[in-house]
C-alpha positions, 0 to 999 in steps of 0.5 A: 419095924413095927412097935410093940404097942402097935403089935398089941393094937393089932391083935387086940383089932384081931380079936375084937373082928373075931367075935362078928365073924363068929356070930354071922358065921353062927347065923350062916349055919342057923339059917342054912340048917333052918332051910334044911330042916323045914318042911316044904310048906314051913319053908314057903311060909318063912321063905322071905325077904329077909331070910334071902338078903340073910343068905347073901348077906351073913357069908359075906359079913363072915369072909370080911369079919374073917379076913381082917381078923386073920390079917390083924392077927398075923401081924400082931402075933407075927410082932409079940412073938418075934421079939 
């Protein structure tokens, strides 16, 4: 069984995940609502390499950031409230 101490490491690497996932989750919908909201002409205008790598790249660094917060944070949590 786990210590304490590693329980709080777990839940502090939890929360410390939780805040990149939240920012690409944030630019994930910004950059969803920018392609909505555009005009077509706008939208060709902006429409470039970055903004497409953005498109692959934001959801995947959400699901990643998103799962290991939620792994560390299980544990960790899962340990402090047991005892």
């Amino acid at each position: 069984m786990p210590s304490r101490s590693i329980n709080f490491i777990l839940t502090g690497v939890g929360v410390a995940f939780l805040f990149p996932c939240l920012f690409f989750l944030w630019y994930c919908v910004r950059l969803l609502f920018l392609n909505i909201a555009m005009s077509a002409d706008e939208a060709v205008a902006h429409r470039t390499a970055g903004m497409l790598i953005g498109a692959i790249a934001f959801p995947l660094a959400t699901i990643f950031f998103g799962v290991i917060s939620t792994i560390c944070l299980r544990r960790g949590l899962r340990g402090l409230l047991r005892k």
